[in-house]
C-alpha positions in Angstrom: 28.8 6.9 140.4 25.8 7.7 142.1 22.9 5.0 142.9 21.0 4.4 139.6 23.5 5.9 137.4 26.1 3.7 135.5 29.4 4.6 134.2 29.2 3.9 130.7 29.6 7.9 129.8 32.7 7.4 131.5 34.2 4.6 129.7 33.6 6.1 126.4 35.5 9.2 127.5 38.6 7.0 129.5 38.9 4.0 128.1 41.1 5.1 125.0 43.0 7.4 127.8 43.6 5.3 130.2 43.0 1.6 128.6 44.3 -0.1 132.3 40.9 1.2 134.2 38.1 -1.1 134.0 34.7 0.9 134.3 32.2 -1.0 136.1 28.6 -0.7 135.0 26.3 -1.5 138.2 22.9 -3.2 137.9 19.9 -1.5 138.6 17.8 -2.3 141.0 19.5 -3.1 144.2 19.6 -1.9 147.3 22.7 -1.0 149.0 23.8 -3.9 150.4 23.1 -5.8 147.4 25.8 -3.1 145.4 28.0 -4.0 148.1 27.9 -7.1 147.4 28.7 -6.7 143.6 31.5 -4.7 144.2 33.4 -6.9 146.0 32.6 -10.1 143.7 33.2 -7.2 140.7 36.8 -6.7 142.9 37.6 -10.4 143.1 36.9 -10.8 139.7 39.2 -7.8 138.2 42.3 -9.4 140.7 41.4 -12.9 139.4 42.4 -11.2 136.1 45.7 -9.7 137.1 46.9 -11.3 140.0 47.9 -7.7 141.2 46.4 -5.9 144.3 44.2 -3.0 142.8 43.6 0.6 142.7 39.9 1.3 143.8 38.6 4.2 142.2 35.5 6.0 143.4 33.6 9.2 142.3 30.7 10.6 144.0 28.7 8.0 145.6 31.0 4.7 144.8 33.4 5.9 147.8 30.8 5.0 149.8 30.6 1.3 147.9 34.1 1.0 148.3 34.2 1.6 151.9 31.8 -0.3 152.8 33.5 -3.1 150.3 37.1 -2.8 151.9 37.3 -4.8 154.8 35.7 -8.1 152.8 39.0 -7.8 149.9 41.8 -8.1 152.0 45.1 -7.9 150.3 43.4 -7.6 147.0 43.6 -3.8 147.4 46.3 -1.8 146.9 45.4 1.4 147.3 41.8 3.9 147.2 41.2 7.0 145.5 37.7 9.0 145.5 36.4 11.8 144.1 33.6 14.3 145.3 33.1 11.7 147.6 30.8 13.1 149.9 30.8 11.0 153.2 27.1 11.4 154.2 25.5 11.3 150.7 22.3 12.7 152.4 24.1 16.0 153.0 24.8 16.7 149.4 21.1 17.0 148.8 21.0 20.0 152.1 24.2 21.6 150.1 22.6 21.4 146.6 19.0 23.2 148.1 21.5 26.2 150.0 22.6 26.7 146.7 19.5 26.4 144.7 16.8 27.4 146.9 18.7 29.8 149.2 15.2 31.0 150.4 14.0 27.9 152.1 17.4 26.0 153.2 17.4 24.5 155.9 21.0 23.9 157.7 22.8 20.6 157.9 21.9 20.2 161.8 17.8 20.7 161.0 18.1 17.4 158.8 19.8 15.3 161.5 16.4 14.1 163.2 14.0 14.1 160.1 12.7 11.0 159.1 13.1 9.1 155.8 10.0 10.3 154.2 11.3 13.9 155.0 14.3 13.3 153.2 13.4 11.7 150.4 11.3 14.1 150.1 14.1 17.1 150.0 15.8 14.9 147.3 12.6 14.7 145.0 12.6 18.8 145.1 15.9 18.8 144.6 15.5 16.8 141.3 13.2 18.3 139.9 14.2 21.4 140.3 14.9 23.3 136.9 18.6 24.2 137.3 19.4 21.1 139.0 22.1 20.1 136.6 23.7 23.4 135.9 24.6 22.8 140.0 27.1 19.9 139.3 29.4 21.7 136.8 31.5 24.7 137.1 32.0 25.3 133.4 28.6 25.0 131.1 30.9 24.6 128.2 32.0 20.9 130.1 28.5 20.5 130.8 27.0 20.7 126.9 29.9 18.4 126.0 28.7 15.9 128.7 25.3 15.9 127.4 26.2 15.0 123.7 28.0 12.1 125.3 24.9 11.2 127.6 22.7 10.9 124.5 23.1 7.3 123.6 22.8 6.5 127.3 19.9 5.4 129.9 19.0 8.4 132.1 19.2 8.2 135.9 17.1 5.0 137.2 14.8 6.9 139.5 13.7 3.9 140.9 17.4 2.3 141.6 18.2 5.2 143.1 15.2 5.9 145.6 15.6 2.1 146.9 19.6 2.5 147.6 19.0 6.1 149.0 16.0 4.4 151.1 18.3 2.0 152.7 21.1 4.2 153.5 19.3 6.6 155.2 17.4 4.0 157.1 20.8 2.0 157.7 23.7 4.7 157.5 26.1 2.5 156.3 28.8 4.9 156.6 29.3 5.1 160.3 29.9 1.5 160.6 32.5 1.1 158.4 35.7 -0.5 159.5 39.0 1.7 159.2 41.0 0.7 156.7 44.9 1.9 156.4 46.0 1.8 153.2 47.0 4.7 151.3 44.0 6.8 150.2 44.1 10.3 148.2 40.7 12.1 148.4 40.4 15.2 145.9 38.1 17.6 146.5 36.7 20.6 145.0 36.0 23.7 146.5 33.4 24.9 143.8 31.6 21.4 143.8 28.1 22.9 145.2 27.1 18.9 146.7 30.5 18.8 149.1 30.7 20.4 152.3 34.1 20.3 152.5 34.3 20.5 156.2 32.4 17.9 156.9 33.9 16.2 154.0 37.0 15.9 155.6 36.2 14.7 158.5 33.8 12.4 158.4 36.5 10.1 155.5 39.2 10.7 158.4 36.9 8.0 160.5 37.4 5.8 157.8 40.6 6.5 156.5 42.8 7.9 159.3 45.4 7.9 156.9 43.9 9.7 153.8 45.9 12.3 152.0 43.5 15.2 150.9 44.2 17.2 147.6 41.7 20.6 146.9 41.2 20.9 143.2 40.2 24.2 141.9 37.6 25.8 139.3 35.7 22.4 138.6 32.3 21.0 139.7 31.0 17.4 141.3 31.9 16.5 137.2 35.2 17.3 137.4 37.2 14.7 135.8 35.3 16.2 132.9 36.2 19.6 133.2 40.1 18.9 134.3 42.1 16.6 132.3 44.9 17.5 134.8 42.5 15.5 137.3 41.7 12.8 135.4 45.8 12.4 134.4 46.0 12.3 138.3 43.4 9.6 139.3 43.3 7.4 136.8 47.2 6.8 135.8 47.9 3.4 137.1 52.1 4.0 138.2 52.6 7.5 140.4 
């Protein structure tokens, strides 16, 4: 999930589905590194477990905590499989405003000099902009039910969230991380308005030469809520 969020709406959705996925809730209030960190004692600790290499699952921003995780778990990994895994986060936040504020985007290549402040800055607008959550689905009907689940749960930690985003744009983690060449299946959506698909591509193929890329259709950046033919696909545990 995405810095500050947690995946307990997930797990109460999954975990009768698919009872072999463990869902890991991150901490609040760490900065990137520090997630890094917990991911790969979070890793160590699932294979501890089972004594099996594992399946690394990633939507949204945790590719980019797996990635940078990878080279520090060794043969405890099996295989990788992400989701609307955007490889520069930062340009989700450039798609979301072409989409939502048409009238003042700016393109991908104006945002590649501007300084922290200036992008943090986009991301606040972005947030509080009044249709800002209608953008991550393609079906309102998914959406609703999402909500009702997201009831009982803590709300984005704004504050999580604006220290791990201040780090990785100050650090851009993803350009220094290692290849790694397991096997790696990367679906995509075409209707998810945070993905530039393009760009998408490429950048992953710097990080996984190997990946195999699979374009899912008519869902949003939500979409293993609005496909269960998606979430059949990344989460069974024997294909």
């Amino acid at each position: 999930m995405g810095p500050g969020l947690h995946s307990r709406i997930e797990a109460q959705k999954f975990s009768d589905l698919f009872p072999h996925i463990a869902f890991l809730d991150q901490p609040q209030g760490m900065g990137f590194a520090e997630l890094v960190d917990w991911t790969c004692e979070a890793v160590k600790a699932q294979y501890a477990l089972t004594q099996k290499p594992l399946v690394l699952l990633g939507h949204s921003f945790g590719g980019q905590l797996i990635a940078a995780a990878l080279p520090r778990l060794g043969s405890m990994v099996k295989e990788v499989r992400l989701v609307n895994s955007a490889f520069d986060p930062f340009d989700c936040f450039a798609n979301l405003q072409t989409h939502l504020a048409p009238e003042i985007a700016k393109g991908s290549g104006f945002w590649k000099d501007r300084t922290t402040d200036e992008k943090l800055g986009l991301i606040y607008s972005i947030a509080e902009h009044p249709k800002m959550a209608e953008a991550y689905w393609h079906n309102s009907t998914h959406q609703q039910s999402y909500q009702k689940l997201s009831q009982p749960h803590p709300a984005l930690n704004i504050g999580s969230f604006v220290k791990v985003f201040t780090e990785f744009l100050n650090e851009k983690p993803h350009l220094k991380n290692a290849p790694w060449a397991g096997p790696v299946t990367i679906y995509y959506s075409v209707a998810d308005n945070l993905i530039r698909n393009s760009a998408t591509v490429e950048g992953w193929l710097q990080t996984f030469p190997g990946a195999k890329f699979l374009e899912v259709k008519n869902v949003g950046h939500y979409g293993l809520f609005e496909s269960a033919e998606l979430a059949a696909q990344f989460f069974v545990s024997d294909r």
